[in-house]
C-alpha positions in Angstrom: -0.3 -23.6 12.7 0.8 -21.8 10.1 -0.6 -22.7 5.9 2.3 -24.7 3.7 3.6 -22.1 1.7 2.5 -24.1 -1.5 -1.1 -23.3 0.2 -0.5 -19.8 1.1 0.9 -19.2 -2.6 -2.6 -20.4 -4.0 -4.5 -18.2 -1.8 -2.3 -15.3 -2.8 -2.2 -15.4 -6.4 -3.0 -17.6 -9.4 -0.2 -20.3 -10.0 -1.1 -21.7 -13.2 -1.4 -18.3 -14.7 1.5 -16.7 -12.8 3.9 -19.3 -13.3 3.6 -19.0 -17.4 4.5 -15.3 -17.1 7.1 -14.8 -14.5 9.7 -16.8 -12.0 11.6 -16.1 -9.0 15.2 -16.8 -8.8 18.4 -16.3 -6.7 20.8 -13.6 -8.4 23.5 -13.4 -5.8 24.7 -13.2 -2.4 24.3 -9.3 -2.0 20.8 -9.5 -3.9 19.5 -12.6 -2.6 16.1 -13.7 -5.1 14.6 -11.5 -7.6 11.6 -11.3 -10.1 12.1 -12.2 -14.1 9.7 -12.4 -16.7 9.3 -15.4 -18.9 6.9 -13.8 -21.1 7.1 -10.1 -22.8 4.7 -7.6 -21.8 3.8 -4.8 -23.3 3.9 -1.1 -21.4 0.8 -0.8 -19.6 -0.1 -4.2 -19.5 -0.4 -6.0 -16.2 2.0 -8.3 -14.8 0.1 -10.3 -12.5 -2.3 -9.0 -8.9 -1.5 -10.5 -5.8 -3.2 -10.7 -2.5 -0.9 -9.9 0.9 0.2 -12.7 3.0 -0.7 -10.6 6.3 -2.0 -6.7 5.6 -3.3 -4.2 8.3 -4.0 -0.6 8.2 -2.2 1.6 10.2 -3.3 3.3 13.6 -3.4 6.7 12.7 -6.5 6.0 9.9 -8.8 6.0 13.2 -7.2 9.3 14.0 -8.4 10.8 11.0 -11.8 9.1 10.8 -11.1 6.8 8.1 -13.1 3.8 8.0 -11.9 0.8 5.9 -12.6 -3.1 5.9 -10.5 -4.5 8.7 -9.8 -7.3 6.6 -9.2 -6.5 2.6 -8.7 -2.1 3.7 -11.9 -1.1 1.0 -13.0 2.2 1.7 -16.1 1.8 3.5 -17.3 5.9 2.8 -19.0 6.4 -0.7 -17.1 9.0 -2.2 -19.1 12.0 -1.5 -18.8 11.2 2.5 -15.2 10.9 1.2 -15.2 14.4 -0.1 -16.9 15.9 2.7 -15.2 14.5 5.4 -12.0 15.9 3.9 -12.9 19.3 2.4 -14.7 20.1 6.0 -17.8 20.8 3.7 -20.8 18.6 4.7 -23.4 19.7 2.3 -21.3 19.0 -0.9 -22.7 17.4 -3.5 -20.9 15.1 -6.1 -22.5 14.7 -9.7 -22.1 11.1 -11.2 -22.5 9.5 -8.0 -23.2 6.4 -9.8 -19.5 5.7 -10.4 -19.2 5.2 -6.2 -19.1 1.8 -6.4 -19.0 1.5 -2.5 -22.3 -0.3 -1.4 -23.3 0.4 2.5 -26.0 -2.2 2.2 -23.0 -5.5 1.9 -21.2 -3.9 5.3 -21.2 -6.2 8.2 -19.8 -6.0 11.3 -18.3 -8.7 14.2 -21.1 -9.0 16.7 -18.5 -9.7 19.3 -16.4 -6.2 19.0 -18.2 -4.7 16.3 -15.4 -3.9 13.9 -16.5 -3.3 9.9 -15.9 -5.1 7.2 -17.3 -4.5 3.8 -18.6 -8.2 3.2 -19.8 -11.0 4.8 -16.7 -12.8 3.2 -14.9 -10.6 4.3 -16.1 -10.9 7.7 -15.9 -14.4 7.5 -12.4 -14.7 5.8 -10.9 -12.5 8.7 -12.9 -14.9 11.4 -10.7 -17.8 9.8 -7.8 -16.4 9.0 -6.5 -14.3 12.6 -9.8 -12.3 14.0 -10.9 -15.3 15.7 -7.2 -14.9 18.3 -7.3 -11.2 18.5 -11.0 -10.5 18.5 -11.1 -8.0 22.2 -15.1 -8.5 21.9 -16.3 -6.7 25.3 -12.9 -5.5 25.8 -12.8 -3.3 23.2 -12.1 -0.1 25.0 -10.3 -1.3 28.1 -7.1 0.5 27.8 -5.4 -2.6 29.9 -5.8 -5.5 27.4 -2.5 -7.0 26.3 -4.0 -6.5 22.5 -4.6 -2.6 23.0 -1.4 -2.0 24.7 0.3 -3.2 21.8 -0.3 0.3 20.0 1.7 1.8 22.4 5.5 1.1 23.4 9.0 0.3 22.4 10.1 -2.8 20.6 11.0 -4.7 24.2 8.0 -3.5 25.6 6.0 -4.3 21.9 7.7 -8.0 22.1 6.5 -8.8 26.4 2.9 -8.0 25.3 3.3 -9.7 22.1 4.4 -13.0 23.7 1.6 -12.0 26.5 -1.5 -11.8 24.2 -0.6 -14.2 21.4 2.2 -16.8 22.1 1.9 -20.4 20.8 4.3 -23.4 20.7 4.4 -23.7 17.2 6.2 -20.1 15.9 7.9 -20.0 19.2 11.0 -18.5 17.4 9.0 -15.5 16.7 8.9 -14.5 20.7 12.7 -14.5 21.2 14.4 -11.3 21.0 16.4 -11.8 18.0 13.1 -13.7 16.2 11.0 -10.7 17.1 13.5 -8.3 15.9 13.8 -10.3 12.7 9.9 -10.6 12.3 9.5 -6.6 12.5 12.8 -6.4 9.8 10.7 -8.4 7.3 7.7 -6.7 7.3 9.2 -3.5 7.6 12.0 -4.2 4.8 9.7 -6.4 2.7 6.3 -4.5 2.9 4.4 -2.6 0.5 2.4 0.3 1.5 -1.2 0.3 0.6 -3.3 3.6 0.4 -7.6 2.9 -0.6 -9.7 5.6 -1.6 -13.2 6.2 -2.1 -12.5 9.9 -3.8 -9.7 8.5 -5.7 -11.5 5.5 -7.1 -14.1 8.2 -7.9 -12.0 10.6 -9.8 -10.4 7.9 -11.9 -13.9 7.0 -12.8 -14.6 10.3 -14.2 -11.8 10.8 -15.9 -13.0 8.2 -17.9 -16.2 9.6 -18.8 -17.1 10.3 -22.6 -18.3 14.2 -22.4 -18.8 17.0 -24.4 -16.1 19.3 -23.9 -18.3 22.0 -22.0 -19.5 18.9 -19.9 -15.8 17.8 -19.7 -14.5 21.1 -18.3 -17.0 21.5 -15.9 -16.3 18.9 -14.3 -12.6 19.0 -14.6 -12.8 22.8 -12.7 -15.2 21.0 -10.5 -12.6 18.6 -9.3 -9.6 20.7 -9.4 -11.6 23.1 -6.6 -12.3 20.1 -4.5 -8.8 19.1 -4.3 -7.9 22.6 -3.5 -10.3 22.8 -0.7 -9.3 19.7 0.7 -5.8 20.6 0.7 -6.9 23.9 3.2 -8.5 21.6 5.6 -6.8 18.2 5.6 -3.9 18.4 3.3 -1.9 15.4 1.7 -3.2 12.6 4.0 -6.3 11.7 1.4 -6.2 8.0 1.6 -6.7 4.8 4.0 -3.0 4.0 4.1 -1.4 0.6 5.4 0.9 -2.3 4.3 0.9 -5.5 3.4 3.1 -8.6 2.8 3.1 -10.1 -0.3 4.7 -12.8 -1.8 5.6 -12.2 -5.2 6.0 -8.4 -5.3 8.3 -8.9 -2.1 10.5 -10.7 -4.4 11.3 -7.6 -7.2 14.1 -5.6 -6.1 14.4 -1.5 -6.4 15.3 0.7 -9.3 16.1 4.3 -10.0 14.8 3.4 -13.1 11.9 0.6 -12.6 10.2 -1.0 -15.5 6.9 -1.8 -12.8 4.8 -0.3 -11.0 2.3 -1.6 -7.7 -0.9 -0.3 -7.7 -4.1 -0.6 -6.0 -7.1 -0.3 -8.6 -10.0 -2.7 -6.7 -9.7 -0.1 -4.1 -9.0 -2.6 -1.3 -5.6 -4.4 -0.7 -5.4 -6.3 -4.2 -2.0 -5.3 -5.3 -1.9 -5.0 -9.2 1.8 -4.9 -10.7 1.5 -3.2 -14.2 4.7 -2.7 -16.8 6.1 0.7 -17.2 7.9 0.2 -20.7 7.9 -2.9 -22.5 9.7 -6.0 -21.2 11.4 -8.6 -22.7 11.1 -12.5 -21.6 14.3 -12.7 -18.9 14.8 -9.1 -18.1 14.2 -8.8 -14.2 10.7 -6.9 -13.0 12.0 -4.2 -10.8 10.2 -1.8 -8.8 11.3 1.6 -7.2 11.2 1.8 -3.2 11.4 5.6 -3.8 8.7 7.8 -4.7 8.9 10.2 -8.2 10.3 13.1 -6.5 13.1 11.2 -4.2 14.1 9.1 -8.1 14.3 12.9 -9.3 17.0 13.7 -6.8 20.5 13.3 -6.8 22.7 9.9 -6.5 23.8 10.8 -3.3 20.5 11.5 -2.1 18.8 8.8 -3.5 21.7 6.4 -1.8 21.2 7.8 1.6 17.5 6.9 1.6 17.9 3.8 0.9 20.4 3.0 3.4 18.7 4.3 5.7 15.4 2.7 4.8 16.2 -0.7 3.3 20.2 -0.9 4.4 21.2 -1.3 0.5 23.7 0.9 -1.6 21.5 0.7 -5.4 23.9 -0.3 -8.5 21.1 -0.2 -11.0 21.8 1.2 -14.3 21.1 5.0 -13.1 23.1 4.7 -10.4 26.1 3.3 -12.1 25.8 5.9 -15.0 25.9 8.6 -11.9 29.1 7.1 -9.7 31.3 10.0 -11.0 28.6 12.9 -10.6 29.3 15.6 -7.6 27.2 14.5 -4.6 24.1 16.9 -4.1 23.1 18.1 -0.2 19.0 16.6 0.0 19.1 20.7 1.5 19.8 22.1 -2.2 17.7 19.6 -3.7 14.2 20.6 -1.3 15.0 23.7 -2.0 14.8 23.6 -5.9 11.3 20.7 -5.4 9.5 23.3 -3.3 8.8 25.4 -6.6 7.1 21.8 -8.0 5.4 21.0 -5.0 1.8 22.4 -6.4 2.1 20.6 -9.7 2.6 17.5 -8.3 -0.6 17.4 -5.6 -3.5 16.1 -8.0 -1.3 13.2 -9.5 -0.3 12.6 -5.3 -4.0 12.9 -4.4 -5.2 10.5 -7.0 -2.8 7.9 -7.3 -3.9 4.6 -5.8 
């Protein structure tokens, strides 16, 4: 049975200290809840972290040989396998490997289907939590197991297989059309993408380095070839990407112009909301469901992408101030973001 949500909002976050700095509450009927500070917080400074409900990476990270915890999505390649792996060059060599803070020896698999995890907690925390019900132990590779099948299909099909491998009495709603059609509108409306990187966390790491400025540009030109030979051979897909459900961060609704920001510093799926400008106690924590460049575009743009994403129309303060400009084609805006496509990549390839 499923944890009391009092219980599940314990495991996700911590109340005492979450509770002093911000609150949930219902704006209206066309906005439903949102997220308000009680406290003020200063730009930069974190707002709270957060672990998902329910997380899972996404099917195409096999695809591309990334391997990640099955549980918390830490990159389970130090950073110079990382690098290799995606610039196609095997004999690379990173300097200040010490600031990898992957450790190979913690890694531990499930002796029944042999999937990784970076910790025996981990491990263990999985075992408890679902891997216990969808464990395929011997049946692993058989192409006919409910479980497997699931990867493949339309939502009718998605739902019969669903209802096949995992029904149970208690969250029978769940396996009715319409429940199963609501289930996949919450995660998919609600859910926050998460992208872990060994590279990333690497480069970060560096950046923070205290170097003499020959030492400093070294490295610098060092990196900037790396990300340029990993663009020829693997391009923009540089990190372990999936998405998660999580309680709090659920709650804050979009803006053109967000004062927050979700990030993913740990390197696994610990979601850290930080302040972009300074808030004051009451203002509502917003967050933007677009990325920089689509925020960039026009009203009209931005509008359409959200409709057809999140089935919303935005009033936020950027949006109002824009009601009376001349819609904008997305055509005529790709055209004029293809000249600041290049100067955008490192920022792209290292933000996580």
């Amino acid at each position: 049975m499923a944890a009391p949500l009092d219980d599940m909002f314990s495991r996700c976050v911590d109340p005492g200290k979450i509770l002093n700095s911000v609150e949930v509450r219902f704006i209206d009927k066309v906005k439903g809840k949102g997220l308000f500070a009680k406290k003020p917080f200063k730009k930069g400074e974190a707002i709270f972290t957060e672990r998902p409900l329910v997380s899972a990476q996404f099917l195409w990270n096999a695809l591309y040989k990334y391997r990640a915890c099955e549980y918390c999505m830490r990159a389970l390649e130090t950073a110079e396998e990382n690098a290799r792996r995606l610039s196609g060059m095997p004999a690379l060599i990173l300097p200040h490997q010490e600031l990898c803070k992957v450790q190979p020896e913690l890694h531990h698999t499930c002796p029944h289907c042999q999937v990784i995890y970076c910790s025996s907690e981990c491990r263990q925390a999985a075992w408890d939590q679902y891997h216990q019900v969808l464990c395929l132990g011997p049946s692993h590779n058989d192409p006919d197991h409910p479980i497997n099948k699931l990867q493949d299909g339309q939502l009718a099909s998605l739902r019969t297989l669903f209802t096949t491998a995992l029904y149970d009495d208690h969250v029978s709603e769940w396996f009715t059309p319409d429940g199963f059609r609501a289930l996949f509108a919450l995660v998919g409306t609600n859910g926050q993408g998460i992208g872990t990187s060994s590279l990333s966390q690497w480069v970060h790491a560096c950046d923070a380095l205290a170097l003499p400025h020959q030492q400093r540009e070294q490295l610098d030109a060092f990196i900037d070839q790396l990300y340029k030979d990993i663009d020829k051979e693997t391009g923009d897909f540089l990190n372990c990407e999936g998405s998660g459900l999580y309680l709090l961060q659920s709650s804050c609704n979009h803006s053109c112009v967000p004062n927050a920001e979700a990030s993913f510093p740990d390197n696994n799926f610990l979601l850290h909301l930080s302040a972009l400008r300074d808030i004051v106690p009451g203002e509502e924590i917003c967050i933007s469901y677009l990325d920089c460049c689509q925020r960039d575009r026009s009203r009209h743009s931005r509008h359409k992408i959200l409709r057809e994403n999140y089935l919303f129309v935005c009033s936020c303060q950027k949006c109002t101030s824009q009601v009376d400009d001349p819609d904008v084609t997305s055509e005529d805006e790709e055209e004029g973001e293809g000249d600041t496509e290049g100067d955008d990549m490192e920022d792209e390839m290292t933000d996580v």
